[in-house]
C-alpha positions, 0 to 999 in steps of 0.5 A: 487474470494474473497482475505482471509485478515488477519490484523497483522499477524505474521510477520515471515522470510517467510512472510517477504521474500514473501512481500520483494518478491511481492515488487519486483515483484510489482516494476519490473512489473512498480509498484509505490511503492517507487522505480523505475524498475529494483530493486533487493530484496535486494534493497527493503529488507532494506526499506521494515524492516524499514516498518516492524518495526514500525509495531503492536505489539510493532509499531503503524502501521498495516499490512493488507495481502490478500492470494489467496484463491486457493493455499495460495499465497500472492496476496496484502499487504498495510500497515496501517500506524500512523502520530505519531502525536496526532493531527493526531490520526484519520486517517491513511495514506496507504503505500506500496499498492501492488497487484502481478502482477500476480492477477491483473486485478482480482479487488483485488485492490479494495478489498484490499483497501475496506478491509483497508476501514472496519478496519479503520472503526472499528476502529472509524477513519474519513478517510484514505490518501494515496498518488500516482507517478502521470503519471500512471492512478491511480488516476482514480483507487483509485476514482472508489475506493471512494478515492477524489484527495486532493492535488498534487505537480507538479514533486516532484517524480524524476524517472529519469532525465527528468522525474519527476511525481506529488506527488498526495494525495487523501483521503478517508472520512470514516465518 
């Protein structure tokens, strides 16, 4: 069953509380999405508003959400996000992309990703980055997806002492 997408919605405290809540979700479920598990809410609260503000109409950046269709619950965001550099004006980097736990393994990840894909083609952009917490197999993910590894800085991601994970860029040409 198809995710119903919508771009820039209107980002009201329920839809904030429900991404601060899938973000939590995501990371204690062992998602790489900018922290390591266990986090509360109210840990991921305070980097998810600083997302959140730089977000359409009055930011540069975009929020894409994907809703099951069956019931309405949030199944995936990612955000679409400016270099604020006009050199850089053509490509976006995707931040923060997350499917709950609970609808994984649905393929909705691939269909977020081919959502973020169309819109930034509608937009005329050449390509979309995103970078990865390496040791996760996501690599593998993102190329079904049509995403190329660019580059890779050998443990620059610390997840605790003795663990340190590459920071992996991977690129999706869109031209």
């Amino acid at each position: 069953m198809t995710l119903a997408f919508t771009l820039d919605p209107d980002l009201t405290p329920g839809l904030r509380a429900e991404i601060v809540d899938l973000w939590t979700d995501v990371t204690n479920a062992g998602g790489a999405v900018g922290f390591v598990a266990p986090v509360t809410a109210d840990r991921v609260r305070a980097t998810a508003d600083e997302e959140f503000a730089g977000l359409a109409p009055h930011g540069p950046d975009h929020l894409l959400v994907g809703r099951d269709p069956r019931d309405g619950r949030l199944a995936a965001v990612l955000f679409l996000t400016s270099q604020r550099f006009d050199l850089m004006d053509h490509w976006r980097l995707l931040k923060r992309v997350m499917v709950h736990p609970a609808f994984q393994g649905r393929g909705y990840g691939a269909e977020l990703l081919a959502e973020a894909a169309r819109t930034a083609r509608t937009w005329g952009l050449a390509g979309l980055k995103l970078t990865l917490r390496g040791g996760l197999g996501l690599e593998a993910f993102y190329g079904r997806c049509g995403y190329t590894e660019t580059g890779r800085v050998p443990g620059a991601i610390r997840v605790a002492p003795g663990d340190d994970r590459d920071d992996v860029t991977m690129w999706l040409d869109l031209r």
